[in-house]
N, C-alpha and C positions, 0 to 999 in steps of 0.2 A: 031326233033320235038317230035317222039314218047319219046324219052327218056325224056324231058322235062314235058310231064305230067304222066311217070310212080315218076319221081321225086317227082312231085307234091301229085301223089295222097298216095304215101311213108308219106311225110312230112304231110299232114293231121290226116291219122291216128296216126300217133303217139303222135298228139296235142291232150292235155287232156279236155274233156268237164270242168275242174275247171279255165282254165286261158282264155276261150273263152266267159263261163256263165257270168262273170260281164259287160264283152264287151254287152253281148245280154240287158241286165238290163236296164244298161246306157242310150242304143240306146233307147229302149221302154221308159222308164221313161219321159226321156228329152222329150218327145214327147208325156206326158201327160197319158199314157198307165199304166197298173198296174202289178205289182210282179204275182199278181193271174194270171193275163190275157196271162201273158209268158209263167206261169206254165203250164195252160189250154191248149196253144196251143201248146207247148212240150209233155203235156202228150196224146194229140189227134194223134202225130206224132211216138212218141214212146212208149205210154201204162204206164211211168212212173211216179206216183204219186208224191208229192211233197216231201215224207219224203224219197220215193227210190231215187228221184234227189239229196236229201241234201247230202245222203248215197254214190252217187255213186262221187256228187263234194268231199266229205272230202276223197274220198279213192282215190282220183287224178286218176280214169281210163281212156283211152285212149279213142280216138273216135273209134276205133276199136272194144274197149271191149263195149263201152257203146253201138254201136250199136248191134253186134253182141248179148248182152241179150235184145234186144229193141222188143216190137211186133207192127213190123212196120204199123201202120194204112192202111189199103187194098186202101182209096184212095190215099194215097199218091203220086201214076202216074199222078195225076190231078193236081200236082203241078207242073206249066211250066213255061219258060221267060227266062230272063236274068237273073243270078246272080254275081257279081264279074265280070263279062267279059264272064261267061259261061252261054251255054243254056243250062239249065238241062236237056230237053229232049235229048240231045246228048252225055250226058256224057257217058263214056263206064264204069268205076270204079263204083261199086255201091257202096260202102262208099262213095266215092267222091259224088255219087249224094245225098245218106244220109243226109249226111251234108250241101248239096246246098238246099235240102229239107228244112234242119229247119232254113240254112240263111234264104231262101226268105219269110218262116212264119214268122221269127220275121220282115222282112223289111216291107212287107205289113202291120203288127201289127202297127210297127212304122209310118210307112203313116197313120193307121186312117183308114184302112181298117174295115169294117162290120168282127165284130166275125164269122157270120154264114158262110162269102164271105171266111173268111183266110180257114176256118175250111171244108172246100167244102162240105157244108148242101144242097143238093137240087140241 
C-alpha cells in the first residue's frame, strides 16, 4: 500500500502545471466560471500572478518546481474534504496535498461556490 502512494505521489510531481492548467479551465468554464476567477484563486493559493502563471505554464515546470517557488497562502490548512478519493487532511506528501489543495479550489469554483467561501475570507 505504502509503495502505491510513494508511487503516486512520485507521478504528481513530475506532472507539469502546463498539461493539468487547461484541465482546470475547461472544468471552471463549462460551469460558467471565469479565466480571472481561476487566476484569483490560484494566485490566493500560491502568490502567483497571472503573467508568473503564463511564465511558469510556457517553461512547462513541474508541480514540484512550481510549488516549491509558490508562497503558499497561510490558510491553506483550511482546505479540507475529499478530493479524488483523498482526504486532504490526511495526506502525508506535502506536494501531494499542494496539489489536492488547488484541485479542491478549482472544484468548489466549479460548483458555484461563493468567491469569499473557496478563498476562506472570515
Amino acid at each position: 500500500m505504502n509503495h502505491n502512494t510513494s508511487h503516486h505521489d512520485e507521478r504528481i510531481a513530475k506532472m507539469t502545471f502546463a498539461s493539468v492548467y487547461p484541465h482546470y479551465l475547461t472544468k471552471v468554464e463549462k460551469k460558467g466560471r471565469t479565466k480571472t476567477e481561476l487566476f484569483q484563486v490560484i494566485e490566493w493559493l500560491t502568490g502567483y500572478d497571472e503573467k508568473k502563471l503564463q511564465e511558469l505554464i510556457n517553461k512547462k515546470v513541474t508541480f514540484e518546481k512550481f510549488f516549491q517557488k509558490a508562497k503558499l497562502n497561510p490558510n491553506a490548512h483550511l482546505i479540507t474534504g475529499v478530493i479524488c478519493g483523498y482526504r486532504i487532511e490526511e495526506i502525508k506528501n506535502s506536494l501531494t496535498k499542494q496539489v489536492r489543495y488547488l484541485d479542491k479550489l478549482i472544484d468548489e469554483l466549479a460548483k458555484g461556490r461563493k468567491m469569499e467561501k473557496i478563498l476562506r475570507v472570515g
